[in-house]
C-alpha positions in Angstrom: 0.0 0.0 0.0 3.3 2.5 0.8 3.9 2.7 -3.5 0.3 4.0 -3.7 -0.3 6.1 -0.5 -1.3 9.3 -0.8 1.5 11.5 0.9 2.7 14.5 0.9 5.2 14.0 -1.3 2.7 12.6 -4.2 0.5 15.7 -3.4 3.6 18.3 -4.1 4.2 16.3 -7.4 0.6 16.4 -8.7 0.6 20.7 -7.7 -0.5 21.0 -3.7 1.9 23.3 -2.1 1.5 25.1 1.3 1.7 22.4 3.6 1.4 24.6 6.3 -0.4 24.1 9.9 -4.0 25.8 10.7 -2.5 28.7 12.7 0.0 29.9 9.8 -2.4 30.2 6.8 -2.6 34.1 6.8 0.9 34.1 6.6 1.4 32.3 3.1 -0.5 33.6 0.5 -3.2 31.0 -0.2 -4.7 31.9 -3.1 -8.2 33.3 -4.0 -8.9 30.8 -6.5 -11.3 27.5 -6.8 -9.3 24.9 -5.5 -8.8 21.8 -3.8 -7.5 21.5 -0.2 -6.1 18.8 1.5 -5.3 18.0 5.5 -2.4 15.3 5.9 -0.6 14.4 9.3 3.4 14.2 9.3 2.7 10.6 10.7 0.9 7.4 10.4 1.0 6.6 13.9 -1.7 5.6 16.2 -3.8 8.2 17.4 -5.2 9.8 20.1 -9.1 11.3 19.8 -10.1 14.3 22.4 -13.2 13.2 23.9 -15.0 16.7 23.0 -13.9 18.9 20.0 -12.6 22.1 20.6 -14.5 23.1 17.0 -17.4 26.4 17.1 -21.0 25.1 17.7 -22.5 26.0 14.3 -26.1 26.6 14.4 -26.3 25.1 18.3 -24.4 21.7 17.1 -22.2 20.4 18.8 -19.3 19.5 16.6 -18.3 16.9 18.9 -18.5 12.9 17.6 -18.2 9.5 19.9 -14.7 7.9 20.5 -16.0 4.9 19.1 -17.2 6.5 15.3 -14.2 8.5 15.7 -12.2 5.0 15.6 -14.4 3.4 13.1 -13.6 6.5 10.6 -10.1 6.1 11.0 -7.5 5.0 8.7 -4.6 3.4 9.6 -1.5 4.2 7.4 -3.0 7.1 5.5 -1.1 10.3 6.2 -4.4 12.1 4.1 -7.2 12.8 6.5 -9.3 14.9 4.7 -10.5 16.6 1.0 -12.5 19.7 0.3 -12.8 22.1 -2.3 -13.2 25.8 -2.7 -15.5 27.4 -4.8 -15.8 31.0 -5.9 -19.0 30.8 -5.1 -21.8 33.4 -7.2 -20.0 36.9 -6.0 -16.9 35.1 -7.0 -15.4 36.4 -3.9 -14.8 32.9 -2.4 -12.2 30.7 -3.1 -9.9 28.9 -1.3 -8.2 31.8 0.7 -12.2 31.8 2.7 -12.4 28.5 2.8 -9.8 27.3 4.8 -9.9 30.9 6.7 -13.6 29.6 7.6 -12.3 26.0 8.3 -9.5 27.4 11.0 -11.7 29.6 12.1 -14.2 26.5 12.9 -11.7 24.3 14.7 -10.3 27.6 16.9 -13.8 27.7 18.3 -15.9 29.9 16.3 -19.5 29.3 15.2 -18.4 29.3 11.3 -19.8 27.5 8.5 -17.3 24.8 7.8 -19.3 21.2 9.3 -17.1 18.9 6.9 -14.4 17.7 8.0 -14.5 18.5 12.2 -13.5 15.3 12.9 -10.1 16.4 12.6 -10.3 19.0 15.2 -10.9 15.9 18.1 -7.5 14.6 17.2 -5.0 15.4 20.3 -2.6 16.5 17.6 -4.7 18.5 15.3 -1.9 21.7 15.7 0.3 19.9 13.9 -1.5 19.1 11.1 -0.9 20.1 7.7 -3.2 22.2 5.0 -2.2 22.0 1.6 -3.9 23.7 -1.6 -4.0 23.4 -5.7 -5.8 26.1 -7.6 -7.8 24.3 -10.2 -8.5 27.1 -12.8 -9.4 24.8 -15.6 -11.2 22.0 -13.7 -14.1 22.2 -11.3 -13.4 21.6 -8.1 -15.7 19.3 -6.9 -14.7 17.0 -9.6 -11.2 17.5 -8.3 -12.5 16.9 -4.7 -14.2 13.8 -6.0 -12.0 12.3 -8.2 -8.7 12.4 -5.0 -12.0 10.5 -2.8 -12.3 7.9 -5.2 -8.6 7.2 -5.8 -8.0 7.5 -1.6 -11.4 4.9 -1.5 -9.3 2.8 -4.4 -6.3 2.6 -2.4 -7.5 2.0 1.5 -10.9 0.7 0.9 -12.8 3.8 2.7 -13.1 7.6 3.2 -10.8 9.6 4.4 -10.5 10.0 8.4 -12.8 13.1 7.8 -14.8 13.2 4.9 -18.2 11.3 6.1 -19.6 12.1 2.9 -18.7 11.0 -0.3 -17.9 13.7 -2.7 -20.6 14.8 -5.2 -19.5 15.2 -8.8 -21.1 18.5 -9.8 -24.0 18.6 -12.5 -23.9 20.6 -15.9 -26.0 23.2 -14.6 -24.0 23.8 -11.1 -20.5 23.7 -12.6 -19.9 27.5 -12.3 -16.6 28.2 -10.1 
């Protein structure tokens, strides 16, 4: 499984860069395009799940998920924990700059709009994890999103750690970036 693991190192090569932890995104220029975004831990090794997530209470939810489906979601050997994508959105003011400002924001505390992917922020070592981003100008990025889902399903057998959804390949009509 090592030759077809989805690492950091295979990410760089196919155009992610940044590779930089939650609290030091303002600080390296992630762009305002559509994109992809990936989390990945320096590691494979065991790990250890907070009991109740740190992550903003959206809409009165509690963000926080069992020990037990925390365990079941897990994926031993994969450095790639989770996949999300970026949209412009209709102002065309999004991108992936907002996006993963929205995600940090989320697992600092605040009440933000990012509910995919929390599980990450009940993992003792969620500071050390790593954001990377590719811009996908001519490609949509839910396709993007979807097809790195299905390859990560191919090689391990299920999702990653914190995508609980499968990704939804856009339609004709809802392909705008």
């Amino acid at each position: 499984m090592a030759d077809q693991a989805l690492t950091r190192e295979i990410l760089t090569d196919r155009g992610f860069s940044g590779f930089v932890p939650f609290s030091q995104l303002n600080e390296h220029g992630v762009p305002l395009d559509a994109g992809v975004y990936v989390v990945v831990r320096p590691d494979v090794c065991d790990p250890r799940f907070l009991p109740r997530s740190p992550a903003g209470h959206f809409k009165g939810r509690d963000p926080s998920v069992s020990r037990d489906a925390l365990a079941d979601a897990w994926v031993g050997e994969a450095m790639l924990l989770y996949v999300g994508k970026a949209t412009t959105g209709s102002s065309g003011r999004r991108g992936l700059r907002k996006r993963l400002d929205e995600y940090r924001r989320h697992g600092a505390g605040e009440a933000v709009g990012h509910w995919g992917g929390r599980y990450i922020w009940q993992l003792a070592d969620s500071d050390s994890l790593l954001v990377g981003w590719r811009p996908t100008p001519d490609r949509d990025p839910g396709e993007a999103e979807a097809d790195l889902i299905t390859e990560f399903i191919g090689i391990y057998g299920k999702r990653p750690f914190a995508n609980r959804n499968r990704a939804r390949r856009p339609t004709t009509e809802s392909r705008g970036h």
